[in-house]
N, C-alpha and C positions, 0 to 999 in steps of 0.2 A: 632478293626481294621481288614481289608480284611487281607489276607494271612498275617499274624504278621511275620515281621524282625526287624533288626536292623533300627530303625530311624533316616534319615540322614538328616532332614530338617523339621524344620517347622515356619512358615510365621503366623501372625494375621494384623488382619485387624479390626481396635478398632473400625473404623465406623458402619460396620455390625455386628461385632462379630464375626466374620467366623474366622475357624484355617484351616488354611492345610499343610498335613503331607504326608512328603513322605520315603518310606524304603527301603531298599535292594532289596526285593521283586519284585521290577520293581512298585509298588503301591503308586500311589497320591489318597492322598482322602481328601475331605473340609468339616467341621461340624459347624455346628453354635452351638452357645453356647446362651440358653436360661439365664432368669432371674433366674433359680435355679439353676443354675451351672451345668447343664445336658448338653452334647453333643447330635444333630439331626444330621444324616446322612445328606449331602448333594448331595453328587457323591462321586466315588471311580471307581477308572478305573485302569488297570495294562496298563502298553504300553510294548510293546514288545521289546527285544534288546535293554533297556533304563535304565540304574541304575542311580536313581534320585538322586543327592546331594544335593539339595537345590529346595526351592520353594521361588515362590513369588507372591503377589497381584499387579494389575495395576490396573489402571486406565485411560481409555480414553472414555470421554465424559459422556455418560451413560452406556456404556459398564464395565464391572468388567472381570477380567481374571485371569485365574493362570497361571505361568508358574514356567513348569519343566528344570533345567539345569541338564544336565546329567554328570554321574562321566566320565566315562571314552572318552565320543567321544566328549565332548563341545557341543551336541547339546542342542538346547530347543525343 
């Protein structure tokens, strides 16, 4: 994991396999998880001024998304 903190979320998504994890850090990052239990990087971004609490997967249409809710301002 990018800059390693405390883990405050993480979200899967059984259809793809994707996990995403977010930490203290300010760091969301998405890995897919192959047929041997191996995690691939997907992305991994820090956002600035954003301490993530929680993640989640959507869904609209053929689009996939993550979204970050943040600890202390309520934003995504």
């Amino acid at each position: 994991m990018a800059r390693p903190g405390e883990i405050t979320g993480l979200a899967f998504d059984s259809l793809t396999g994707r996990v995403a994890v977010c930490n203290r850090n300010a760091v969301v990052q998405v890995f897919v998880i192959d047929a041997h239990a191996s995690l691939r990087n997907v992305f991994s971004v820090t956002i600035s001024h954003h301490i993530p609490k929680s993640v989640a997967f959507v869904r609209s249409g053929h689009s996939q998304t993550v979204l970050s809710f943040g600890m202390y301002d309520g934003k995504m």
